[in-house]
C-alpha positions in Angstrom: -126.4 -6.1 111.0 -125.9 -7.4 107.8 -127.1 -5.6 104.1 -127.1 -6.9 100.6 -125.9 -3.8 98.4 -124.6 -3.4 94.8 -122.4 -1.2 93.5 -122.1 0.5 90.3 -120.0 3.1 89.3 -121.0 6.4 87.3 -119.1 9.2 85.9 -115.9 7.6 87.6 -117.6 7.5 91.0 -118.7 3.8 92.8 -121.9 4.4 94.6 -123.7 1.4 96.6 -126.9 1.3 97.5 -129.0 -1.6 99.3 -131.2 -3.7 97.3 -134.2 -3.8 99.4 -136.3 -6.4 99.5 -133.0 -8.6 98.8 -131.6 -9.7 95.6 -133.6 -12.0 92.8 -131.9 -15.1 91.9 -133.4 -16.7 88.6 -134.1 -20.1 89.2 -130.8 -22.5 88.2 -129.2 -19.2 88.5 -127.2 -17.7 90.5 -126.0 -14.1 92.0 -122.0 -13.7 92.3 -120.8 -11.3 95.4 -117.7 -9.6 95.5 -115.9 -6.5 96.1 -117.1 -3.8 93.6 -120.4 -5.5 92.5 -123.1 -6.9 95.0 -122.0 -7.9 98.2 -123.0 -8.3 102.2 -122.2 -5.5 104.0 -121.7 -6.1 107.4 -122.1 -3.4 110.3 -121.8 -2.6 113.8 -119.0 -5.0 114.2 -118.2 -5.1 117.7 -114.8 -6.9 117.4 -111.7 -6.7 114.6 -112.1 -9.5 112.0 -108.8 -10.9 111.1 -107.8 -12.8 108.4 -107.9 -15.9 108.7 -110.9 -16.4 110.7 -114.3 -17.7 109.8 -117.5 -17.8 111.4 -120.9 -18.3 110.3 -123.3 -16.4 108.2 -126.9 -17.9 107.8 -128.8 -16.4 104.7 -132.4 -16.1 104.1 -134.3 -17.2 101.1 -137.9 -16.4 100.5 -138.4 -19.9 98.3 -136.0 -22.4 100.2 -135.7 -21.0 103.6 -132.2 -20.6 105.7 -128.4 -21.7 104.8 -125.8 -20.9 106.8 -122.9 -20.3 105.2 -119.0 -20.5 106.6 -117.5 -16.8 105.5 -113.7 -16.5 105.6 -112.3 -13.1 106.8 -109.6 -12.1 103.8 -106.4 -9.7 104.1 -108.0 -6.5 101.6 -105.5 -7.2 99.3 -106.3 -11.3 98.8 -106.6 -12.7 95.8 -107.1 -16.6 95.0 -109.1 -19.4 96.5 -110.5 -18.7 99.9 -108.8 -21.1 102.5 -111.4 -23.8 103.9 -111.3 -23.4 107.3 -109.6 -25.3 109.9 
């Protein structure tokens, strides 16, 4: 199961919470995910992700419908350009 969630931190604490309903995107906009500020938080994982793999993620948009995505799996401590996949 996935979630869209932001995070915020208050009095030195980072809370998340799920942004239900989804996220808005202004139109020509757009919404930036990454660790410590909105991201896709993925549950229930049945097997290990590794870095270095991919697989596919496909996105639902009330206005323009579905996109799958290709998401690479990163070491924690990555930093840089994600690797296209193979």
């Amino acid at each position: 199961m996935t979630m869209i969630h932001s995070s915020k931190t208050e009095g030195g604490v980072v809370r998340m919470r799920e942004m239900n309903g989804g996220a808005v995107i202004p139109a020509d906009g757009e919404l930036v995910l990454k660790p410590g500020g909105d991201h896709i938080m993925l549950t229930g994982v049945r097997t290990p992700l590794r870095p270095g793999e991919h697989f596919p993620m496909t996105l639902h948009f009330k206005s323009s419908g579905r996109r799958t995505i290709d998401v690479a799996v990163l070491a924690p401590d990555a930093s840089g350009p994600v690797p296209k996949p193979r």
